[in-house]
PALUM-810976 format. One line per 2 residues: number of its first residue (from 1); for each residue x, y, z of N, C-alpha, C. Coordinates in steps of 0.02 Angstrom, whole numbers, padded with zeros to 5 digits, always signed. Layout:
// residues N
NUM) X/Y/Z/X/Y/Z/X/Y/Z; ...
***
This chain:
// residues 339
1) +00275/+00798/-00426/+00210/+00773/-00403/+00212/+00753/-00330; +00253/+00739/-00301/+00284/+00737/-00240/+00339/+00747/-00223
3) +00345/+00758/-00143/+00380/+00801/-00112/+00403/+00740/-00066; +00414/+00675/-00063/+00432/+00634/+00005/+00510/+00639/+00006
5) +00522/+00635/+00053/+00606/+00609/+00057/+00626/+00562/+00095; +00656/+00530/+00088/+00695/+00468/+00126/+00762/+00477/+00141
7) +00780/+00466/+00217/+00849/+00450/+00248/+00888/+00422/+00198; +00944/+00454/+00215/+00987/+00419/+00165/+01007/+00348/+00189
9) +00999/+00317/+00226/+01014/+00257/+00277/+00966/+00205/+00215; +00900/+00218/+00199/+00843/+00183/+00187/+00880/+00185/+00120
11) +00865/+00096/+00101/+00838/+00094/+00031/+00777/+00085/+00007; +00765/+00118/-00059/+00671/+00105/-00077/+00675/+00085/-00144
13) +00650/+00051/-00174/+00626/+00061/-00232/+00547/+00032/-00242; +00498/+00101/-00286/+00416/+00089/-00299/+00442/+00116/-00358
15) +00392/+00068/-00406/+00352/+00092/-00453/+00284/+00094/-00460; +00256/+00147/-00487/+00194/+00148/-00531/+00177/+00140/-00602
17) +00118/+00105/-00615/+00104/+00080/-00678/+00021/+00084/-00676; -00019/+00124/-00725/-00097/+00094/-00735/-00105/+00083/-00779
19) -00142/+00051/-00809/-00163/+00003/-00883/-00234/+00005/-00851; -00278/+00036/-00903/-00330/+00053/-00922/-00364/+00020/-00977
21) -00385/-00032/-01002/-00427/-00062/-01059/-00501/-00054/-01047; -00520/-00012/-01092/-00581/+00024/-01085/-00642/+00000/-01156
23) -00604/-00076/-01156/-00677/-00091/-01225/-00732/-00090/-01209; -00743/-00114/-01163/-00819/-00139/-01143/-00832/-00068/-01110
25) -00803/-00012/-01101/-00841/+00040/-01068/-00889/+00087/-01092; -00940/+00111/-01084/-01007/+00133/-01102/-00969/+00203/-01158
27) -00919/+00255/-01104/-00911/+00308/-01111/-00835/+00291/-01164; -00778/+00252/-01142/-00724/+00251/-01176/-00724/+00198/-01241
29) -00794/+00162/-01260/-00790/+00109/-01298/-00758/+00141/-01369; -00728/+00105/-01400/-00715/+00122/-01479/-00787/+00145/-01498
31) -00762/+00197/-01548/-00840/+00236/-01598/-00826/+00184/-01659; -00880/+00148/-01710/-00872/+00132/-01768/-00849/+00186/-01847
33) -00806/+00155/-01879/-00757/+00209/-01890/-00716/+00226/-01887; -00714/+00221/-01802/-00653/+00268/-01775/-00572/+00235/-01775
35) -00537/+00268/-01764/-00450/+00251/-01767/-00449/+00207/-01709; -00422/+00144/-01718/-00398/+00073/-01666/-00383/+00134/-01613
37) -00400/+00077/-01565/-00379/+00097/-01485/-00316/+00096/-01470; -00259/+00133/-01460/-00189/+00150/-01431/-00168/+00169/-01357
39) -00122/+00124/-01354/-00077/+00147/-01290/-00063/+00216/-01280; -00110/+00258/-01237/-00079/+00323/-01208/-00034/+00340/-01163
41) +00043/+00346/-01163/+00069/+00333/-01079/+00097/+00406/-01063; +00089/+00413/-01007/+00102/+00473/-00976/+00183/+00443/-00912
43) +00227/+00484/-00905/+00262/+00452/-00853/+00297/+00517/-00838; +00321/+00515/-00760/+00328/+00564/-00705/+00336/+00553/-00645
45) +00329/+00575/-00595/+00334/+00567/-00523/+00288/+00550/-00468; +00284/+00510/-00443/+00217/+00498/-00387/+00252/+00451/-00339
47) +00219/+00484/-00250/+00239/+00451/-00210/+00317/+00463/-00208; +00357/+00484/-00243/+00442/+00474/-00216/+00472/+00455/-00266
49) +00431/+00419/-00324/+00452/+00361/-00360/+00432/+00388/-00439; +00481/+00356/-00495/+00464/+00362/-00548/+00380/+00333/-00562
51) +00351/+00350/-00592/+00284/+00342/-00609/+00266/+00324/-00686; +00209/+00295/-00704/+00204/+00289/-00780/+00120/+00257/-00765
53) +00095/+00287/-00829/+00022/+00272/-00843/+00008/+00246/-00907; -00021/+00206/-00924/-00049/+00179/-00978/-00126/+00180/-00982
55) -00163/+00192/-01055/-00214/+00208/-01050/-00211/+00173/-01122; -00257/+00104/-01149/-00268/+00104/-01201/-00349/+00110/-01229
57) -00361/+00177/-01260/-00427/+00207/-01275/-00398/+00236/-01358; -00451/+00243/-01376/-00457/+00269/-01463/-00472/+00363/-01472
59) -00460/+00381/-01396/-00466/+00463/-01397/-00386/+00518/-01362; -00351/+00518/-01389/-00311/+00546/-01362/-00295/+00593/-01324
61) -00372/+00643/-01330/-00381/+00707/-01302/-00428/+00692/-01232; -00457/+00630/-01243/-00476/+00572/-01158/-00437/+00569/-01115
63) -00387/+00547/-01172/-00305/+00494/-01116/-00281/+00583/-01075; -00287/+00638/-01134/-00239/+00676/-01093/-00287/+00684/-01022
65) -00348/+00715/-01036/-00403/+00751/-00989/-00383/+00669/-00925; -00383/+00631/-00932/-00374/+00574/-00893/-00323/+00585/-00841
67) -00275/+00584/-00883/-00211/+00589/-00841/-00197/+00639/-00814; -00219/+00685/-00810/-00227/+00746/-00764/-00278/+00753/-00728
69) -00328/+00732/-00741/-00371/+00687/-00674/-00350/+00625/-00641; -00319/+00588/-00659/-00285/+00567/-00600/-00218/+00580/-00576
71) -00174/+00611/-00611/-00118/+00663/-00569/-00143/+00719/-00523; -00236/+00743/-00537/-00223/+00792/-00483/-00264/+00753/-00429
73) -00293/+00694/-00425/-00305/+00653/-00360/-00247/+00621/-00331; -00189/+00625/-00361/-00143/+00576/-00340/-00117/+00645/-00288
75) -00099/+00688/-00288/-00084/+00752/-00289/-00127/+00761/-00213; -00196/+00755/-00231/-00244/+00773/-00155/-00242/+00745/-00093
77) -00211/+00661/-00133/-00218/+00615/-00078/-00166/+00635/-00030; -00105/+00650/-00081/-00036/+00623/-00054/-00038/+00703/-00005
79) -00088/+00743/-00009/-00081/+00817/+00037/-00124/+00783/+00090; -00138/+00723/+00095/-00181/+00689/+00162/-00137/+00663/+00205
81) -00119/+00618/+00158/-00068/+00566/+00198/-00005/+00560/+00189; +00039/+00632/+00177/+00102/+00628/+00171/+00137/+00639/+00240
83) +00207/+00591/+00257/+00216/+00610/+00311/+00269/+00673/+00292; +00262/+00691/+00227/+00336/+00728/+00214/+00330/+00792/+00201
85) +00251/+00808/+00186/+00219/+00863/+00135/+00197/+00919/+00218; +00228/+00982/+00228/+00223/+01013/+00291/+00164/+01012/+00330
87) +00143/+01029/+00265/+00045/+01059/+00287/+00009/+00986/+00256; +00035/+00937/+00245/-00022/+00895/+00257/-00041/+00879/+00321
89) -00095/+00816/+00309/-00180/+00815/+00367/-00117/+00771/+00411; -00089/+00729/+00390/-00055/+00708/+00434/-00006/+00724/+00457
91) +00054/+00761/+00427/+00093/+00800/+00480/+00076/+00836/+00535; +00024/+00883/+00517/-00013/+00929/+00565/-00036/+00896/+00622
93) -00069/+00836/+00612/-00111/+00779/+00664/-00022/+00758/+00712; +00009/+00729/+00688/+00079/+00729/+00704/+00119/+00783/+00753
95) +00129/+00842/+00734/+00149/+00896/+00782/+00115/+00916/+00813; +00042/+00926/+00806/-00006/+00974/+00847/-00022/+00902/+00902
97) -00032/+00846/+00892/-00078/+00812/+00928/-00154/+00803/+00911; -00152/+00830/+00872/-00237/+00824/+00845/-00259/+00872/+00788
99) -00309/+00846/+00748/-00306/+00873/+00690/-00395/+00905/+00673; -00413/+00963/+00676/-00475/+00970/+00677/-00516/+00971/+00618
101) -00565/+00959/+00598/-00604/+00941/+00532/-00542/+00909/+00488; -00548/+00855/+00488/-00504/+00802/+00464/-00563/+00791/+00375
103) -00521/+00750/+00340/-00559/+00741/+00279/-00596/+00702/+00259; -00630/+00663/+00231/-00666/+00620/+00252/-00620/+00546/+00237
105) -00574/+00568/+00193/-00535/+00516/+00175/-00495/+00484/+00225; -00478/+00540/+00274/-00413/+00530/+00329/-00467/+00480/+00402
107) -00504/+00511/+00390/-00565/+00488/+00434/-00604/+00400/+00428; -00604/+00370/+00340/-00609/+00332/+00322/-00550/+00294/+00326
109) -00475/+00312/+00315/-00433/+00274/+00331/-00415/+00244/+00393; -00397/+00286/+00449/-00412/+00278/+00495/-00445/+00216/+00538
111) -00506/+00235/+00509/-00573/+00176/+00536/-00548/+00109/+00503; -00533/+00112/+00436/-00512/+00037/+00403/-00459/+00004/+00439
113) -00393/+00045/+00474/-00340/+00039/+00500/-00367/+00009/+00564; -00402/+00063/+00600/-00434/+00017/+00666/-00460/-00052/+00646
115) -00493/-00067/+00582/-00517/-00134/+00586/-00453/-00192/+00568; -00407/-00172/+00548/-00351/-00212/+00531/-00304/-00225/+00589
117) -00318/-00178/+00603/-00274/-00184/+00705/-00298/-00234/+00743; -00376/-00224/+00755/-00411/-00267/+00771/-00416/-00341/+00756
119) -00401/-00336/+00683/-00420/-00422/+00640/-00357/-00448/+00658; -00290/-00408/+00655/-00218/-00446/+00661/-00194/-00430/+00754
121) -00245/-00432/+00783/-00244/-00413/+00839/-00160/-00386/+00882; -00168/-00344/+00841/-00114/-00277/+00855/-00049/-00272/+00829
123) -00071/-00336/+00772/+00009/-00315/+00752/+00017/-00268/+00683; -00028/-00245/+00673/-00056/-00195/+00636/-00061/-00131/+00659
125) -00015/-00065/+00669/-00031/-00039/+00722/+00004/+00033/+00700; +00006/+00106/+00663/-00002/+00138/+00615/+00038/+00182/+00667
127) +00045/+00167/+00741/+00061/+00212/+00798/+00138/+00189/+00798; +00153/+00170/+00763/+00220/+00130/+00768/+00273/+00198/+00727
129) +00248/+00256/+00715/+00312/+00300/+00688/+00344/+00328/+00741; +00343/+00345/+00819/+00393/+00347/+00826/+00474/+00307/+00836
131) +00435/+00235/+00844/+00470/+00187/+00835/+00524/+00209/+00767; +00478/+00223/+00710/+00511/+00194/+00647/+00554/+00266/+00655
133) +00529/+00317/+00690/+00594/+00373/+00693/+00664/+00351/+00735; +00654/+00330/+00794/+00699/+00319/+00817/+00743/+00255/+00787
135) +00720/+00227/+00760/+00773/+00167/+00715/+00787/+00196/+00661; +00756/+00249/+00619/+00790/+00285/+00570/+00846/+00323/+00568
137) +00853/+00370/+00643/+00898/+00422/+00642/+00933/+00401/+00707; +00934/+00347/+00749/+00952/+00363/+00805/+00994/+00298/+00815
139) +00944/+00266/+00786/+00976/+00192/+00825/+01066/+00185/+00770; +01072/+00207/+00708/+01120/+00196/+00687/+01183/+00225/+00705
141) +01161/+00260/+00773/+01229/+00330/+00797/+01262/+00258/+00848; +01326/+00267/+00874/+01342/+00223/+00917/+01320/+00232/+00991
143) +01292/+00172/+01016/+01276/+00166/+01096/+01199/+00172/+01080; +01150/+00186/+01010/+01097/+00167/+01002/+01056/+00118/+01002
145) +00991/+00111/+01015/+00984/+00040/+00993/+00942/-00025/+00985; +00983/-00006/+01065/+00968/-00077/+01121/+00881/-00066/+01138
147) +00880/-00134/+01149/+00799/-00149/+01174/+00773/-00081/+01239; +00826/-00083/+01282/+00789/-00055/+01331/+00784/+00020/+01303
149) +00832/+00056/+01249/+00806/+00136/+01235/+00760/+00138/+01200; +00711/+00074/+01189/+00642/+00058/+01160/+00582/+00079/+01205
151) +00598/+00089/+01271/+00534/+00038/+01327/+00492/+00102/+01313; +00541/+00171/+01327/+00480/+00234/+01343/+00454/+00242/+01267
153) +00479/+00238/+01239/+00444/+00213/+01141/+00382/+00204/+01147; +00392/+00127/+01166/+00338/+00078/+01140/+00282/+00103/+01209
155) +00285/+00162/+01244/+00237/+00182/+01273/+00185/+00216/+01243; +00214/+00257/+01160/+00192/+00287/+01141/+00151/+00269/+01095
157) +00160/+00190/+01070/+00130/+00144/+01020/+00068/+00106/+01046; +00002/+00161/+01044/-00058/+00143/+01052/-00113/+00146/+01039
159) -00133/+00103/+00975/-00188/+00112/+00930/-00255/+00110/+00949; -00238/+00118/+01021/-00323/+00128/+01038/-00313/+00193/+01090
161) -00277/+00231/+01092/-00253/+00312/+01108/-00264/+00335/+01049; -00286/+00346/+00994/-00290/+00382/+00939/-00391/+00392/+00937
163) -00387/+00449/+00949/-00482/+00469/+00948/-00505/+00497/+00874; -00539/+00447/+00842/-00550/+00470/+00768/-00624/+00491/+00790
165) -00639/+00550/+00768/-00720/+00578/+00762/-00707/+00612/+00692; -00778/+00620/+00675/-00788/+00655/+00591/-00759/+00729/+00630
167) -00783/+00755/+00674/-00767/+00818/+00685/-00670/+00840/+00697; -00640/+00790/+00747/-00578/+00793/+00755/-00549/+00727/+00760
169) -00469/+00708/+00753/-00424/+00663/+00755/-00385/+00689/+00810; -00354/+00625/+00866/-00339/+00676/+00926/-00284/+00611/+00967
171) -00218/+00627/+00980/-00191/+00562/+01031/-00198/+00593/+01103; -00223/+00523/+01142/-00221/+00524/+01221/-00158/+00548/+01240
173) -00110/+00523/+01208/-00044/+00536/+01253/+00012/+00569/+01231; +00048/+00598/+01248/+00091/+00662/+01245/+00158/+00609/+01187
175) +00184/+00641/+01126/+00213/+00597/+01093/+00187/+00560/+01027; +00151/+00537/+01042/+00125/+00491/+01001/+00115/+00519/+00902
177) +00128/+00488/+00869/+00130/+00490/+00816/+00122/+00436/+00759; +00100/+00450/+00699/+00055/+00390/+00646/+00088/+00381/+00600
179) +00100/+00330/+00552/+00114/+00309/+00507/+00063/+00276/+00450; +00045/+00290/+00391/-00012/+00249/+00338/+00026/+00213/+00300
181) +00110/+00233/+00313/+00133/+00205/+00242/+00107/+00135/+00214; +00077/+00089/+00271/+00060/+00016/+00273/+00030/+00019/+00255
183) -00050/+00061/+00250/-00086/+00053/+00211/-00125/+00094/+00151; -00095/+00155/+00153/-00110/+00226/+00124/-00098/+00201/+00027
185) -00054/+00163/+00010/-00018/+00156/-00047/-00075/+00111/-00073; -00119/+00059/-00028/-00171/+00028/-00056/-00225/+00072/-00057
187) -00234/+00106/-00004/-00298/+00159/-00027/-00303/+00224/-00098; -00218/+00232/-00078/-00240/+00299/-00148/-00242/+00223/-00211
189) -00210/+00176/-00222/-00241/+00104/-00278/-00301/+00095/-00300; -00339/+00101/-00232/-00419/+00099/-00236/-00453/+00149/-00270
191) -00428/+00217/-00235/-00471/+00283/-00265/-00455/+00288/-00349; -00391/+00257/-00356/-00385/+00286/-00433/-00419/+00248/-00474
193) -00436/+00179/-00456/-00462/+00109/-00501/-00508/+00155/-00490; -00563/+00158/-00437/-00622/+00165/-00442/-00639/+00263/-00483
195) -00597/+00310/-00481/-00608/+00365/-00529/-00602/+00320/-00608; -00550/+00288/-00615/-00580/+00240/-00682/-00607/+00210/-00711
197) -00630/+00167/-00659/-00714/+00143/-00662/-00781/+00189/-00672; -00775/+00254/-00624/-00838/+00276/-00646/-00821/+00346/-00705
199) -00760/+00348/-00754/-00740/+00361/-00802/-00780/+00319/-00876; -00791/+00260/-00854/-00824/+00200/-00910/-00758/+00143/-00911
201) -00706/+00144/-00877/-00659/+00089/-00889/-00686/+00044/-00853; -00729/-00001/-00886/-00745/-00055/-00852/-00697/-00126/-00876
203) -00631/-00125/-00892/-00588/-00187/-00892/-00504/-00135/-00860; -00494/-00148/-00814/-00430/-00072/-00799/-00388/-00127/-00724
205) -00330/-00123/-00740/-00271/-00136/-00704/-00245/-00079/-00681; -00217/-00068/-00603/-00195/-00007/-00550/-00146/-00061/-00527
207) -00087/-00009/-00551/-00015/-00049/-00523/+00026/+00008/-00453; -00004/+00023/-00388/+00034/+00081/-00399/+00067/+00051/-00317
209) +00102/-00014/-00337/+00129/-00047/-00285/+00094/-00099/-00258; +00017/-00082/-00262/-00008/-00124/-00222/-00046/-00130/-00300
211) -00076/-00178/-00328/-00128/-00220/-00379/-00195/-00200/-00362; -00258/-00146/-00404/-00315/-00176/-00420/-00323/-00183/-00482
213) -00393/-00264/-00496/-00392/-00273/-00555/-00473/-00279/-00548; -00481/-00234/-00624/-00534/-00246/-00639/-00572/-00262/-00683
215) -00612/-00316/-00686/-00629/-00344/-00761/-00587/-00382/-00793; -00575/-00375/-00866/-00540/-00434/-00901/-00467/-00394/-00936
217) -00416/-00438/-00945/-00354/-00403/-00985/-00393/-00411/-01068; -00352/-00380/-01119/-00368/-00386/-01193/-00300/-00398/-01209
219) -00284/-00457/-01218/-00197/-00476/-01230/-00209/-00489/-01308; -00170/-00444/-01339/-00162/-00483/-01420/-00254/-00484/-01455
221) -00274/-00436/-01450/-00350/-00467/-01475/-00381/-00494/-01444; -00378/-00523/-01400/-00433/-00591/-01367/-00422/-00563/-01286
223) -00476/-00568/-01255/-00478/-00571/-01180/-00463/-00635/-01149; -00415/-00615/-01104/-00384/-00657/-01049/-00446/-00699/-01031
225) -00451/-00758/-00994/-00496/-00795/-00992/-00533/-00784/-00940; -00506/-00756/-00880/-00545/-00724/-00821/-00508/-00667/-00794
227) -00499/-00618/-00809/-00463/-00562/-00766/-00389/-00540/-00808; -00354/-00526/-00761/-00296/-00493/-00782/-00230/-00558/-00750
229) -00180/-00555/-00788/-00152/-00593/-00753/-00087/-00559/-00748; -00069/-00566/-00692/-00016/-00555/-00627/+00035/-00602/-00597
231) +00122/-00566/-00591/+00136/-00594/-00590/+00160/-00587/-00508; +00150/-00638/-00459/+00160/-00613/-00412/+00263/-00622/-00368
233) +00289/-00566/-00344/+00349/-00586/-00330/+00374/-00545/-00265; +00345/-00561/-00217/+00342/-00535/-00140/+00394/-00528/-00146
235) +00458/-00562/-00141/+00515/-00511/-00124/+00570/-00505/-00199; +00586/-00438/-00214/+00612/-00449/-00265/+00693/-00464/-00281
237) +00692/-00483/-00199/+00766/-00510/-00231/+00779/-00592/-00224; +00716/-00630/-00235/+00702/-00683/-00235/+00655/-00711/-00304
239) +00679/-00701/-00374/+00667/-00701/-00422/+00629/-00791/-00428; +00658/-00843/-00401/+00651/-00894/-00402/+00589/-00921/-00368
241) +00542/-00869/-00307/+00507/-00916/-00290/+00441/-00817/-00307; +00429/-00834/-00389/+00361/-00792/-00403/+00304/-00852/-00429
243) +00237/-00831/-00432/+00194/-00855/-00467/+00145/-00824/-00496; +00108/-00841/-00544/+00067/-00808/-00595/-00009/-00811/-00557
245) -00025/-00758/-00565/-00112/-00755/-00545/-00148/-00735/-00590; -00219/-00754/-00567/-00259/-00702/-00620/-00313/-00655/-00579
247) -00303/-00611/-00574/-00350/-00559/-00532/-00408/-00533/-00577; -00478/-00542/-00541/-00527/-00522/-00589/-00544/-00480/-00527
249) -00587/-00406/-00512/-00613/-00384/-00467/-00581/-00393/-00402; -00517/-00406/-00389/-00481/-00410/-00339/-00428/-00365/-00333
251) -00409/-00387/-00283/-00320/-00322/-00284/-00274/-00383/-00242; -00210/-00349/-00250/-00134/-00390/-00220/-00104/-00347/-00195
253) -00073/-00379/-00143/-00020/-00322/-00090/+00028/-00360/-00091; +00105/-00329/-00088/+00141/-00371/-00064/+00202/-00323/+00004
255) +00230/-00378/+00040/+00269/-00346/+00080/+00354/-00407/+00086; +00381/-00361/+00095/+00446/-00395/+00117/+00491/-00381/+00162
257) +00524/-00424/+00213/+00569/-00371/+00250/+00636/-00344/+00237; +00650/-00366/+00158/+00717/-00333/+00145/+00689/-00294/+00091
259) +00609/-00275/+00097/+00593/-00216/+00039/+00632/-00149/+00073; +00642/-00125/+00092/+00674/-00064/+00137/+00696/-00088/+00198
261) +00755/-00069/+00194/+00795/-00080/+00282/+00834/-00002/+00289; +00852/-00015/+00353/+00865/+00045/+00383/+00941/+00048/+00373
263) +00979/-00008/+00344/+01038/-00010/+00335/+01053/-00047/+00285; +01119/-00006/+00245/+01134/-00049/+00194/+01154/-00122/+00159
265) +01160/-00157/+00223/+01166/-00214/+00228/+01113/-00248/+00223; +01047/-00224/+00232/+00976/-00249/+00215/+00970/-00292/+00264
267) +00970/-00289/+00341/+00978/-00338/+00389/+00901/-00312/+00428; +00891/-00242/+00433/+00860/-00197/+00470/+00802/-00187/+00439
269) +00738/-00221/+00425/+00686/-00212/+00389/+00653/-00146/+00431; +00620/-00117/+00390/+00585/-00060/+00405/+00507/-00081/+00421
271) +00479/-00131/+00414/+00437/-00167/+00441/+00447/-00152/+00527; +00410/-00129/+00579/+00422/-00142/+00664/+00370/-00207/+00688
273) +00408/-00220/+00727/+00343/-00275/+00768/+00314/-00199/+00821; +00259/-00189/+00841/+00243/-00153/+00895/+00233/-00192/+00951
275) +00229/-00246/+00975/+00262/-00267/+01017/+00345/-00261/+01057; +00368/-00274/+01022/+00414/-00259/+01038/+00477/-00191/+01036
277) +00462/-00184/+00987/+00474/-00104/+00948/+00562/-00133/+00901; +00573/-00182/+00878/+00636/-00195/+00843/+00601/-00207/+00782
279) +00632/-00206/+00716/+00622/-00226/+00642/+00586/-00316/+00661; +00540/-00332/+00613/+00533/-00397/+00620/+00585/-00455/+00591
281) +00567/-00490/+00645/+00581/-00559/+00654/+00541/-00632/+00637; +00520/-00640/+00621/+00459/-00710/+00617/+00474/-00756/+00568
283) +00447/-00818/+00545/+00462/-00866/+00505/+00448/-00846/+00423; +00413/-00786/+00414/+00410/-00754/+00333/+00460/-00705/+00302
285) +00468/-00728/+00254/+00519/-00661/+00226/+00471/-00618/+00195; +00417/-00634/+00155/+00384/-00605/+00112/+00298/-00616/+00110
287) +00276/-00591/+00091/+00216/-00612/+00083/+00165/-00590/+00042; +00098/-00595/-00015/+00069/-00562/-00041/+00007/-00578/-00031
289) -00033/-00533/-00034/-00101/-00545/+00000/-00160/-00515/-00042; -00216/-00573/-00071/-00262/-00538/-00115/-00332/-00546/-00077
291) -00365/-00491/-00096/-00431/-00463/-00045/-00459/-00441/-00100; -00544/-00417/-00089/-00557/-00384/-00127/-00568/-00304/-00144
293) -00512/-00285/-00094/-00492/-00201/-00117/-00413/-00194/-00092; -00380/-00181/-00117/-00305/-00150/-00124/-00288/-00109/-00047
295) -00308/-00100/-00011/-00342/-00056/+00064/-00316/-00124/+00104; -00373/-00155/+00099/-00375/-00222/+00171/-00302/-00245/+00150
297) -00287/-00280/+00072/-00230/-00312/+00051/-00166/-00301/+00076; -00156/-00222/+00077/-00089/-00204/+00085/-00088/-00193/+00162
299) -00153/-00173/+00207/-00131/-00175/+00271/-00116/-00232/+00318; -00144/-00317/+00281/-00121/-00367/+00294/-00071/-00395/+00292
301) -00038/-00386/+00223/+00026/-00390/+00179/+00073/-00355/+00240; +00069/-00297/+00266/+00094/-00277/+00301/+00126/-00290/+00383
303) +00043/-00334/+00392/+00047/-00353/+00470/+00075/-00440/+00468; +00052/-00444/+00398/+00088/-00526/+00404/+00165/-00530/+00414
305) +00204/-00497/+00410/+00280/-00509/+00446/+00281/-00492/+00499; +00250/-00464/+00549/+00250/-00447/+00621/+00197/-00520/+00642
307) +00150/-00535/+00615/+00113/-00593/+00657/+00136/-00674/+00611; +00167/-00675/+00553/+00213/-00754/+00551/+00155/-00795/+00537
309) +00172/-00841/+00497/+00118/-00872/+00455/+00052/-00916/+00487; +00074/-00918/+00541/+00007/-00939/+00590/-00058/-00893/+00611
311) -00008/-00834/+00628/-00053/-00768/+00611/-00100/-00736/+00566; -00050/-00749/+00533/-00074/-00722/+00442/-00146/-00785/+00441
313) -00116/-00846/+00438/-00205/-00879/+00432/-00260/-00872/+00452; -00253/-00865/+00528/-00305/-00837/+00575/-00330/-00772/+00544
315) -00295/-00724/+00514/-00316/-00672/+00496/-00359/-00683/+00434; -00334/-00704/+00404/-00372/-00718/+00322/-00402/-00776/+00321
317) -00427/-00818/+00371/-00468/-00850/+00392/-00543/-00800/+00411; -00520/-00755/+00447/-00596/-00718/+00465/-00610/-00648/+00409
319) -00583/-00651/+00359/-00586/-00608/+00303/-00618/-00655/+00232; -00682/-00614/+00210/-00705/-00659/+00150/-00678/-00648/+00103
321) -00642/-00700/+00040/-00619/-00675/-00033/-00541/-00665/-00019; -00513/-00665/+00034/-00420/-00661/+00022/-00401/-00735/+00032
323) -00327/-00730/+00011/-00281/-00781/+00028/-00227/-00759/+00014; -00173/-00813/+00010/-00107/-00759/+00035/-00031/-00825/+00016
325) +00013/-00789/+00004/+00056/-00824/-00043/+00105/-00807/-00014; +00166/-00838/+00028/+00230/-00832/+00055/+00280/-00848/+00057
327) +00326/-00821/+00065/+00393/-00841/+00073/+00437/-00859/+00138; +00449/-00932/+00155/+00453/-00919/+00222/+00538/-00903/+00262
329) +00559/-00920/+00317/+00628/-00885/+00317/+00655/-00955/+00301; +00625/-01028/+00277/+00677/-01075/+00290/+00681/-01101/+00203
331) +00650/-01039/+00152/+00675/-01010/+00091/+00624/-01064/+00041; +00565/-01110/+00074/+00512/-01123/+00036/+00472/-01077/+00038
333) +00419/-01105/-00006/+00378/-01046/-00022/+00297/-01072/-00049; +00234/-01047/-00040/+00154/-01091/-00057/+00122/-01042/-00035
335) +00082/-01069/-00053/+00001/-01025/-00015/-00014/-01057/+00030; -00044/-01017/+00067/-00080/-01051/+00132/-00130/-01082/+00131
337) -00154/-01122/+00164/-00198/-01159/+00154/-00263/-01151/+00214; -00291/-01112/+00215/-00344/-01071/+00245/-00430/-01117/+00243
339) -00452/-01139/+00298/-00525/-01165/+00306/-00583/-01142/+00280
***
């Protein structure tokens, strides 16, 4: 189902998970009569990563037609925004310098990205792959590295050199190259909740890294009391500082800087500041961020370890409906406390 690959330098681990509860839906409701509603799970490959779907509906020949509607959107997206897939929209945009009749999706991302650049005033910044190339393959050779074989880099890291029109996608400057991974993983989240939604799943959980929830869980017979509940655990090798949420019509992102490093020692977060062009540094280890679409969430989640918890407020201060839950480097941990 995908084609990504990762340096052998990088560690990763994603999973995917969707849970679908479809009582209350017009089209998937139980028929009277009919055989109890069952767990359908489908599991496979997406994104890089083992994958798994859950679907609990009372039609089995739904769940299948389902899951191959959303394996072949998962499939369309990832030919948008793969940096790995030859002939995707974004490789091509990548080598050529510009990408002509772009999709409307690549076009919509884009624009959301500009507004997240903007809100985290630049530390959000999608122009940051050649950076993340040269700390992938280069900086680990000896005599690599150093700040200053950064400078002509971070010339190339400029999110307002990137010309998005419906007609073409285009960089000012010779070099330059994009990254979505920050926020691409919340957008294909979004598209799949919402193909489930207008399926009739009107109560449906989207796990696919990043959290949307929609409507109510059905735990044991009885609905959860408001939403779905979630357990949240920004970094996962910090088992000790998670907490429980309940997401109704919201989504969760989370980020960490020892979620992937560039070295096995896990010192080298794959996170960049674009400022500076090194892995981040700041007073957060972790962070999770709920909004009300899986999109804004994860591109915040993202920029909050490059802008440090002062940042992060200001940001989700001028955003309606988020807040944000962290881990900081001096190993406490709360929510923020936002005006």
């Amino acid at each position: 189902m995908s084609d990504i690959r990762v340096p052998s330098k990088l560690n990763r681990r994603r999973f995917l998970t969707i849970s679908a509860s479809a009582l209350a839906g017009a089209t998937l409701a139980p028929i009277a009569g009919a055989a109890e509603p069952r767990v359908h799970r489908w599991t496979g490959m997406a994104l890089g990563a083992r994958a798994e779907i859950n679907l609990l509906l009372n039609d089995p020949g739904m769940a299948k037609a389902m899951f191959g509607e959303i394996e072949a959107e998962v499939r369309r997206l990832e030919g948008i925004f793969s940096l790995y897939r030859a002939e995707s929209e974004l490789v091509r945009l990548n080598r050529d310098g510009r990408l002509s009749s772009p999709s409307l999706e690549m076009v919509e991302l884009l624009g959301l990205s500009g507004q997240i650049h903007d809100l985290t005033e630049g530390a959000f910044d999608p122009t940051v792959q050649p950076l993340w190339d040269h700390h992938a393959h280069e900086a680990p050779m000896p005599g690599k590295g150093d700040a200053g074989d950064l400078e002509p880099i971070l010339e190339q890291v400029d999110f307002a050199s990137v010309v998005i029109e419906p007609s073409e996608i285009g960089f000012r400057k010779p070099g330059m190259s994009i990254t979505l991974n920050g926020i691409a993983q919340g957008f294909i989240t979004d598209r799949i909740a919402k193909l489930l939604k207008s399926r009739g799943c009107t109560d449906v959980v989207v796990d696919l890294g990043e959290i949307s929830a929609i409507g109510r869980a059905d735990i044991e017979g009885d609905y959860a009391n408001d939403g779905w509940p979630v357990r949240l655990r920004p970094d996962p090798s910090r088992p000790d500082a998670e907490i429980k949420v309940t997401l109704k019509d919201a989504a969760v992102a989370s980020s960490a800087r020892r979620g992937t490093t560039f070295d096995e020692a896990a010192r080298k977060s794959h996170i960049l500041d674009p400022r500076t062009g090194l892995p981040v540094q700041s007073d957060l280890e972790a962070a999770s961020v709920i909004a009300n679409c899986a999109t804004i969430a994860d591109g915040l989640s993202t920029a909050a370890l490059v802008m440090g918890e002062a940042g992060l407020v200001k940001a989700l201060n001028r955003v309606r409906g988020t807040s944000g839950f962290v881990l900081r480097a001096d190993e406490s941990s709360g929510w923020l406390a936002l005006s």
